[in-house]
N, C-alpha and C positions, 0 to 999 in steps of 0.2 A: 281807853277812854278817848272819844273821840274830841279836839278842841279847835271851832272854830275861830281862829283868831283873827284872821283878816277878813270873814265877811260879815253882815249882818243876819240874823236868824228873818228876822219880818214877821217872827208871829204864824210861819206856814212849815211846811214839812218841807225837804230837802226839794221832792221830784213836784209838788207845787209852785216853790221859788224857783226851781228851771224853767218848768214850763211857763209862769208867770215874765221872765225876764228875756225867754223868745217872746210870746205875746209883743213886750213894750218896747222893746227892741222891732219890730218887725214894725210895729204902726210908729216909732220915730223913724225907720228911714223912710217907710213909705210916705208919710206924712210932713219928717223931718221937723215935727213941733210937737211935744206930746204932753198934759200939765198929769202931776201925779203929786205925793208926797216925799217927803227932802229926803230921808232914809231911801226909801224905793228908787227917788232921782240920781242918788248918787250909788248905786248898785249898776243901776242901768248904764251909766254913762262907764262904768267898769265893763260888760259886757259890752257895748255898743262900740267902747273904742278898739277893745280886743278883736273883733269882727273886724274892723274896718284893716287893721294892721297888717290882721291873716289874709284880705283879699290885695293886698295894693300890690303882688308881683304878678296878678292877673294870669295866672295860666290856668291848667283845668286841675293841679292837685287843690287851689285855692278855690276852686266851683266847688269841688266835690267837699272840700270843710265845710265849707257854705251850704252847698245843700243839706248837711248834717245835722247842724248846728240851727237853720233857719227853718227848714222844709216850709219855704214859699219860691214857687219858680219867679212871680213877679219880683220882688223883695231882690234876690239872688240878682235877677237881670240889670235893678235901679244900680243896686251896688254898684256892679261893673260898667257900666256905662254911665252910670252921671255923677256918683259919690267919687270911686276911685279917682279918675282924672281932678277931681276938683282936690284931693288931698296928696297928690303925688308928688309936689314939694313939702308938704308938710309931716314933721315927724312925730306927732300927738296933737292931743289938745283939737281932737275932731269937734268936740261937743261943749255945751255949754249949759251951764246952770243957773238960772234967775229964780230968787225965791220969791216969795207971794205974799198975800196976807194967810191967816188959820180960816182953814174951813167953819165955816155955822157949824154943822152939825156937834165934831167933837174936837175941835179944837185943834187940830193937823195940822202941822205949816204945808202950805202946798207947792209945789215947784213947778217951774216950764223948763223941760230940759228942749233943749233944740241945738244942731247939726250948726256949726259954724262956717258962714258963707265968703 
């Protein structure tokens, strides 16, 4: 029996929620502001800090996760040259989480996760 214990389901299938948390991962560093909802915020900012961890010794075994893991060459490049440096003293705590008001439609608390400067 398989038991998810530490993450959240989202309501999608396993290889939907991967692909879904490259997606918002890929457009917060590209964008480094992305708004979504508070479950999915704090997923991403799981994923997002884990990438950032794997790249900060900047050599090419840390490319080649990144290429794996991201399959964006832009994305991959921002990392390495503008995120890493900016986080090279820092040992976590890359991202941030601002909650919102609930969405009109159904009621969603929404979140801004974004990249701490």
């Amino acid at each position: 029996m398989i038991k998810n214990h530490n993450t959240r389901k989202l309501a999608v299938t396993p290889s939907h929620k991967r692909a879904m948390m490259r997606n918002m991962t890929r457009d917060l560093f590209l964008h480094e502001k992305i708004t979504t909802t508070v479950p999915r915020a704090k997923e991403v900012v799981r994923f997002a800090e884990k990438l950032i961890t794997k790249a900060k010794p900047a050599d090419l075994n840390a490319k080649k996760a990144l290429h794996g893991e991201i399959n964006s060459k832009e994305v991959v490049k921002k990392l390495f040259e503008v995120l890493v440096p900016r986080y090279k003293e820092r040992n976590g705590g890359y991202t941030q989480i601002l909650k919102l008001d609930n969405r009109k439609g159904d009621g969603a608390q929404k979140a801004i996760v974004r990249l701490v400067i």
